[in-house]
SENUMI-808475 format. One line per 10 residues: number of its first residue (from 1); their letters; for each residue z, y, x of N, C-alpha, C, CB. Coordinates in steps of 0.05 Angstrom, whole numbers, plus 5000, padded with zeros to 4 digits. Last residue first. Glycine has a CB too. Example, Ala and Ser with C-alpha at 12.3 -4.5 7.8 and 13.67 -1.06 7.14 Angstrom:
# residues 2
2> sa> 5142 4955 5257 5143 4979 5273 5157 5001 5258 5114 4988 5282  5156 4886 5264 5156 4910 5246 5156 4934 5264 5181 4911 5226 .
//
This chain:
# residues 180
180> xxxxxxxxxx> 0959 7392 9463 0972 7371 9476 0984 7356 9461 0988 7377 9494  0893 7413 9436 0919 7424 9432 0940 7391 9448 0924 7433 9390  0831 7444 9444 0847 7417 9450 0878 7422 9452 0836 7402 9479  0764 7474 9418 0800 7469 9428 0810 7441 9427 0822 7486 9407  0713 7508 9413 0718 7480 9408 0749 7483 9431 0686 7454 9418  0703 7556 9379 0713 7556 9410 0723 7530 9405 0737 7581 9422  0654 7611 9361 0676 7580 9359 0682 7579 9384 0662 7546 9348  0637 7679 9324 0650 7655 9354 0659 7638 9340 0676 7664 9378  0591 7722 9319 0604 7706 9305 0608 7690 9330 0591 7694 9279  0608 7795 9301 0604 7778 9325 0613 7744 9310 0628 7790 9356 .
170> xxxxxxxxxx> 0578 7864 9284 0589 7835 9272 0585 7808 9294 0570 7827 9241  0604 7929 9295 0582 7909 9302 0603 7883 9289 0570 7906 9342  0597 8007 9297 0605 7978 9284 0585 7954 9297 0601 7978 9247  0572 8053 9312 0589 8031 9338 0601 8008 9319 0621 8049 9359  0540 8074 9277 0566 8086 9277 0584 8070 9306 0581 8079 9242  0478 8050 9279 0483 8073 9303 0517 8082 9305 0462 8105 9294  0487 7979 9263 0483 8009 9252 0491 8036 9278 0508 8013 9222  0507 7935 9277 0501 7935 9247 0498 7970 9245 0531 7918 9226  0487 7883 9331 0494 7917 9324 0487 7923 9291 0470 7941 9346  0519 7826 9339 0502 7845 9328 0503 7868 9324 0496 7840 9312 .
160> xxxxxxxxxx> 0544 7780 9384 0546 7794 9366 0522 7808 9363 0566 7807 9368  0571 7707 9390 0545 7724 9391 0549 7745 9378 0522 7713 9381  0602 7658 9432 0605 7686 9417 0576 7701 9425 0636 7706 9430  0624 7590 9450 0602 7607 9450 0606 7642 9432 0580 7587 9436  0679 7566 9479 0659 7571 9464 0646 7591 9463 0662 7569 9446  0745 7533 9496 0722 7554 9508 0695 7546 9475 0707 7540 9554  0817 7510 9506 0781 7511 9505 0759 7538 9508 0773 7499 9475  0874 7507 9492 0857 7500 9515 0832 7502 9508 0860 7476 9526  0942 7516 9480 0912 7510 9464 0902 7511 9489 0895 7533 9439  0993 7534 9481 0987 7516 9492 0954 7505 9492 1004 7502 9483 .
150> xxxxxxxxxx> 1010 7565 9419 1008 7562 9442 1006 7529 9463 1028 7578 9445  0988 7570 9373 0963 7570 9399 0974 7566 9421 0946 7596 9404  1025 7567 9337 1007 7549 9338 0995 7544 9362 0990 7554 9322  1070 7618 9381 1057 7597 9352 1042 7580 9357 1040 7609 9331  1006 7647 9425 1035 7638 9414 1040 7632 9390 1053 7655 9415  0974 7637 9487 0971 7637 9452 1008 7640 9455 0953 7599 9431  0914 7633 9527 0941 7637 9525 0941 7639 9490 0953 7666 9544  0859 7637 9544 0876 7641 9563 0903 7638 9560 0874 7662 9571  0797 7613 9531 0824 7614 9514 0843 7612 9546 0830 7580 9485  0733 7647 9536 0760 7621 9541 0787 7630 9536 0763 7609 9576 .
140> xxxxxxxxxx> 0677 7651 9503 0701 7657 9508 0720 7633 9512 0708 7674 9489  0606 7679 9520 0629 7647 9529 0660 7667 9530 0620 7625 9577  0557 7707 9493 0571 7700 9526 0583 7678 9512 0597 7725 9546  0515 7766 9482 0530 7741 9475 0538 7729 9500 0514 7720 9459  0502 7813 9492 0500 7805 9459 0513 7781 9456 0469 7801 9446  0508 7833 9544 0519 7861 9525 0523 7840 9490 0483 7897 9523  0528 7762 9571 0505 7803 9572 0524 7812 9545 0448 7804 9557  0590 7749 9596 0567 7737 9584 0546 7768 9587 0574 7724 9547  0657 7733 9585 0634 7750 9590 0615 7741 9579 0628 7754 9616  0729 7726 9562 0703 7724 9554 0680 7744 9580 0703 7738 9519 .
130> xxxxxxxxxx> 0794 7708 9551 0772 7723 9569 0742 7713 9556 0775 7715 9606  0834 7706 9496 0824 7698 9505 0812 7711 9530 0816 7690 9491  0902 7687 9460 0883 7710 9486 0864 7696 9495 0899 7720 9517  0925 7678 9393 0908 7673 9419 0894 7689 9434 0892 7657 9415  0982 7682 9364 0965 7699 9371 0952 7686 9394 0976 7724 9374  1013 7693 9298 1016 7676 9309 0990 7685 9336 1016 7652 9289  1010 7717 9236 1022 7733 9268 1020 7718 9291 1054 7740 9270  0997 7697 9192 1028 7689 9201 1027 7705 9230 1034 7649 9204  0936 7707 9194 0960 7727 9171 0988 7718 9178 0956 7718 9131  0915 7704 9267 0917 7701 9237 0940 7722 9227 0925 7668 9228 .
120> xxxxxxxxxx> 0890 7749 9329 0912 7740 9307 0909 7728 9280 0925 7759 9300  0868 7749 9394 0859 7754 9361 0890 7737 9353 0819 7735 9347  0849 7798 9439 0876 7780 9425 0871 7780 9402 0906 7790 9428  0809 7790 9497 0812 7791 9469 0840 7785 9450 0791 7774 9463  0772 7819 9553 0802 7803 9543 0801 7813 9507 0839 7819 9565  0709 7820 9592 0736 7827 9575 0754 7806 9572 0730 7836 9546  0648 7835 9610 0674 7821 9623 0696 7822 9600 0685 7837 9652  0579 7837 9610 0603 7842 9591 0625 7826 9603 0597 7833 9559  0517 7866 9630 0540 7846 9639 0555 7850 9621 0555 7848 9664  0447 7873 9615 0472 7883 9624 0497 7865 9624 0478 7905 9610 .
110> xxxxxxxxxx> 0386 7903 9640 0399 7868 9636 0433 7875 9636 0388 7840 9672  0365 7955 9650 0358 7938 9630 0372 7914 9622 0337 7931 9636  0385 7956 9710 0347 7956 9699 0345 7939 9677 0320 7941 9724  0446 7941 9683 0423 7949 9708 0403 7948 9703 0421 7936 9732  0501 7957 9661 0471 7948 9659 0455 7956 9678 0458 7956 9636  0564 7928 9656 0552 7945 9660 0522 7932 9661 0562 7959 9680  0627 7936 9620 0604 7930 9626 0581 7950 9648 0596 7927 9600  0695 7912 9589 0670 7931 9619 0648 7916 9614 0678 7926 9663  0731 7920 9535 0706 7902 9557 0698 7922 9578 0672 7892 9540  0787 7885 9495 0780 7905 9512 0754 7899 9532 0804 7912 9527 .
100> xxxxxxxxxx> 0802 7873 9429 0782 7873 9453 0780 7895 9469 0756 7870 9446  0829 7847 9378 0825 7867 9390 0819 7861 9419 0845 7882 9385  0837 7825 9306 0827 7821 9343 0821 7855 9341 0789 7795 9355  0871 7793 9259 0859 7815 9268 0859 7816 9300 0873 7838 9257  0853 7755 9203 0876 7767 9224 0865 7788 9241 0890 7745 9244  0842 7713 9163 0849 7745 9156 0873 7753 9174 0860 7749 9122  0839 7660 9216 0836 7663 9181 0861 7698 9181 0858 7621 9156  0859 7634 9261 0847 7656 9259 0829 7666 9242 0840 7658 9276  0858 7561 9222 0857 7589 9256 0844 7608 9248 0840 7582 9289  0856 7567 9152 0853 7557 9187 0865 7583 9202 0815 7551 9200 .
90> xxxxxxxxxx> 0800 7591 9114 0829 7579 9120 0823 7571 9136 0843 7562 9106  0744 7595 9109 0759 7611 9082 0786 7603 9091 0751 7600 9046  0713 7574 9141 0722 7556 9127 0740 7574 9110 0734 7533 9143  0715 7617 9181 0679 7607 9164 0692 7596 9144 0652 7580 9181  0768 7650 9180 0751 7635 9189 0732 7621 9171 0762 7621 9203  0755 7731 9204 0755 7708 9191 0743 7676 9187 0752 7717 9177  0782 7791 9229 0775 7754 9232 0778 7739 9213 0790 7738 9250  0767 7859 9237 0796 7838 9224 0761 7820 9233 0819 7842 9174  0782 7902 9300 0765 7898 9276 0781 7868 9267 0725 7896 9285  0770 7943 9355 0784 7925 9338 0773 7920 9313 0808 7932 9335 .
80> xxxxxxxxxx> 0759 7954 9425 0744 7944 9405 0771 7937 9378 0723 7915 9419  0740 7999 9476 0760 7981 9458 0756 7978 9432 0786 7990 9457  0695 7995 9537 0707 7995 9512 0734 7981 9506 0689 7986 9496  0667 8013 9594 0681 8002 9572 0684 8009 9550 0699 7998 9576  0612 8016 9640 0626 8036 9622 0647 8015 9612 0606 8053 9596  0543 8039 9669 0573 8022 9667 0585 8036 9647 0594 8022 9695  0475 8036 9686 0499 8046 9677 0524 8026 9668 0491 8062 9656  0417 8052 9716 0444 8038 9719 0461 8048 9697 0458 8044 9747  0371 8072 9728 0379 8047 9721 0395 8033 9710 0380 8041 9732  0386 8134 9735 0361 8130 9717 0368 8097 9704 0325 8133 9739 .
70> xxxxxxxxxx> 0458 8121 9748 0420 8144 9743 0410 8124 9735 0396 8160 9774  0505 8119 9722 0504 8121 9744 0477 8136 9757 0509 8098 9750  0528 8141 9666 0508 8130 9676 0505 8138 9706 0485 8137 9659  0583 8110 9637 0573 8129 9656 0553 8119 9662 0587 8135 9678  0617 8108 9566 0598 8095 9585 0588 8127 9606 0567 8077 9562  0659 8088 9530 0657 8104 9544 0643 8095 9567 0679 8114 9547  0669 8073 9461 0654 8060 9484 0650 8089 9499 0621 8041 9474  0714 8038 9414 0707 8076 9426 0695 8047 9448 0745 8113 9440  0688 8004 9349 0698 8006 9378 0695 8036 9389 0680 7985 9398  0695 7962 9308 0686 7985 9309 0705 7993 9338 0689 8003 9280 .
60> xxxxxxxxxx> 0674 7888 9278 0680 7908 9301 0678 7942 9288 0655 7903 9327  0686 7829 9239 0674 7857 9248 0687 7868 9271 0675 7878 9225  0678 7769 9258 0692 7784 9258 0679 7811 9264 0711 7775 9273  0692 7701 9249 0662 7720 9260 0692 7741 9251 0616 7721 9234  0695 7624 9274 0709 7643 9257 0683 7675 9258 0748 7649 9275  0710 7559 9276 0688 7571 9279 0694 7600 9260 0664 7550 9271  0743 7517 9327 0749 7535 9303 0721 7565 9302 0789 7550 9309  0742 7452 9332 0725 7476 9333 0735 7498 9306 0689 7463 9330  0784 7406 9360 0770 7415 9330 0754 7434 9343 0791 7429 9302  0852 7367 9362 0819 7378 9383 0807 7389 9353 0791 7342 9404 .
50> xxxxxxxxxx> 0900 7360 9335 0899 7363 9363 0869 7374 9380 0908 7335 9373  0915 7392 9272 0897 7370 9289 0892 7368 9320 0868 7372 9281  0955 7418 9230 0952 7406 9266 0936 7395 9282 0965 7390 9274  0929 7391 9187 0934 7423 9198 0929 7420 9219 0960 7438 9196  0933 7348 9185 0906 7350 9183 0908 7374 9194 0892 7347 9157  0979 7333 9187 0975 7322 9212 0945 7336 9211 0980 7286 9216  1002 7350 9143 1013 7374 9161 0998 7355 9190 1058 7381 9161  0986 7312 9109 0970 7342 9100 0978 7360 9127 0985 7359 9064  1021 7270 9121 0983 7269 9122 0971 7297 9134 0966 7267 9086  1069 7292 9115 1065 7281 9132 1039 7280 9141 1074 7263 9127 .
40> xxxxxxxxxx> 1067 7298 9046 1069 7316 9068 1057 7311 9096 1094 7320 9071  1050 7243 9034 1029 7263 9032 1039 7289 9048 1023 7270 8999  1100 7222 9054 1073 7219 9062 1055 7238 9059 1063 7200 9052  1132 7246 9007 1139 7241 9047 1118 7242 9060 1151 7211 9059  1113 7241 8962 1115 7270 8970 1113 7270 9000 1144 7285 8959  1134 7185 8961 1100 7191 8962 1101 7220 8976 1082 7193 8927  1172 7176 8966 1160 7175 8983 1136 7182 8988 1163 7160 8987  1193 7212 8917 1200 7226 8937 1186 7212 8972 1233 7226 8933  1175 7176 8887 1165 7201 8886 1167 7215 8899 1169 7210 8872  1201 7125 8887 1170 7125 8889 1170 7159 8889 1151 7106 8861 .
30> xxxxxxxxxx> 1260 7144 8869 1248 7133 8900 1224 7141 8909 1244 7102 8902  1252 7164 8825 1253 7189 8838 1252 7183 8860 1273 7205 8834  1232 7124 8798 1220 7140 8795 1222 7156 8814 1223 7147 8776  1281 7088 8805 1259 7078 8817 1238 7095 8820 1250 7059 8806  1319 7119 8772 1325 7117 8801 1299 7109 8819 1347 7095 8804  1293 7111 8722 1295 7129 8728 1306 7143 8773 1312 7132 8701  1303 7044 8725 1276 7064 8724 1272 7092 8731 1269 7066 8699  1367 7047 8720 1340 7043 8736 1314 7049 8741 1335 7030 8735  1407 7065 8695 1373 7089 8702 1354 7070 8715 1376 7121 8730  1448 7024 8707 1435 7044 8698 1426 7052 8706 1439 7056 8690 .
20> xxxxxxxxxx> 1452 6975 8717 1434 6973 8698 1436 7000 8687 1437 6951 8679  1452 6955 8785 1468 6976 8766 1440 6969 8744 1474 7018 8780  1442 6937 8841 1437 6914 8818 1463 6934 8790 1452 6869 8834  1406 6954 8891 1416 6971 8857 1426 6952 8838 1390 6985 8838  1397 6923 8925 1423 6936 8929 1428 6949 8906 1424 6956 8952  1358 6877 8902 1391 6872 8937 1409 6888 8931 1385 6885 8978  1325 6894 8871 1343 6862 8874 1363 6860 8884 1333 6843 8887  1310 6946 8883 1326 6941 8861 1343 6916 8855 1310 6942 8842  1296 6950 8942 1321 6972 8928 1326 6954 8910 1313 7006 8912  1257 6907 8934 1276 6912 8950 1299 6930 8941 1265 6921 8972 .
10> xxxxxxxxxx> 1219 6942 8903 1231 6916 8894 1250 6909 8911 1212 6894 8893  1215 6987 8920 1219 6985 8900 1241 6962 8892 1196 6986 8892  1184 6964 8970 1215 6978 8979 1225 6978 8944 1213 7021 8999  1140 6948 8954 1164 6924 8971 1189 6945 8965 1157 6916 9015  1130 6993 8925 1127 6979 8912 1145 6949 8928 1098 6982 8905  1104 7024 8975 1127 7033 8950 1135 7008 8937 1114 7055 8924  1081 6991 8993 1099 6993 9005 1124 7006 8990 1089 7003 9027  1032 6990 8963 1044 6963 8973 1064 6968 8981 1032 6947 8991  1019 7043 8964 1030 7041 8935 1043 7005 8941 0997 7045 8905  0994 7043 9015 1017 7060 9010 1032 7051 8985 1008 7090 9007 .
//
């Protein structure tokens, strides 16, 4: 990079600046404004990265309306919301907020989870996902986005935990993605 500042430097100053004023000062604000170019350029390709794993967790507190069908069985849904954050303190779906809707149901014990999720970062920007799996963990796929997400593509793993009899719970997900 500093080889190239440095041709164009010398270039600018032989061919076309041949002024003996500021030079230096002209050469200063060349080299500075390319560098700024680049390092922008770098820093907004690291943002963007086209494939990654965004590895994020997120509390819950949910209404759950469940029927028991008898002794075995029972079904029911929920709605879930609660804020996101990602592992990495920044990124996707960094201090935003999801919300979940699920069915389930359990049979002798073993139970199912179906839903839709819309989680959000702090710019508003917003990925849908579907997900199932049992009542503690499953597979969420990315159905849709806007902003950043839109267009995204992938899937990953989600595990959650019951943190207490109030219906709070803590779920941690990635979802390895591929952006076009």
């Amino acid at each position: 990079m500093y080889l190239i500042i440095d041709v164009i430097s010398n270039l600018w100053s032989d061919k076309i600046l041949n002024y003996n004023l500021n030079k230096g000062k002209v050469m200063n604000i060349i080299k500075y404004t390319l560098i700024a170019l680049l390092t922008s350029f770098c820093l907004s390709n690291i943002a963007l990265a086209k494939s990654g794993t965004i590895n994020f967790h997120t509390g819950w507190s949910g209404d759950v309306t469940a029927l028991p069908v008898n002794e075995d069985n029972l079904m029911g849904v929920g709605v879930y919301k609660g804020a996101t954050f990602n592992d990495n303190g920044s990124g996707y779906l960094h201090n935003g907020e999801g919300q979940c809707f699920a069915s389930f149901v359990v049979h002798n014990g073993v139970g199912e989870n179906k839903g839709w999720c819309a989680w959000a970062d702090s710019d508003g920007d917003r990925l849908y996902t579907s997900f199932s799996g049992d009542t503690q963990k499953g597979i969420n796929t990315i159905i849709g986005g806007t902003g950043k997400y839109t267009d995204m593509k992938g899937s990953g793993p989600w595990a959650c935990y019951d943190l207490g009899t109030n219906g709070s719970n803590r779920c941690e997900q990635s979802i390895n993605y591929t952006l076009p």
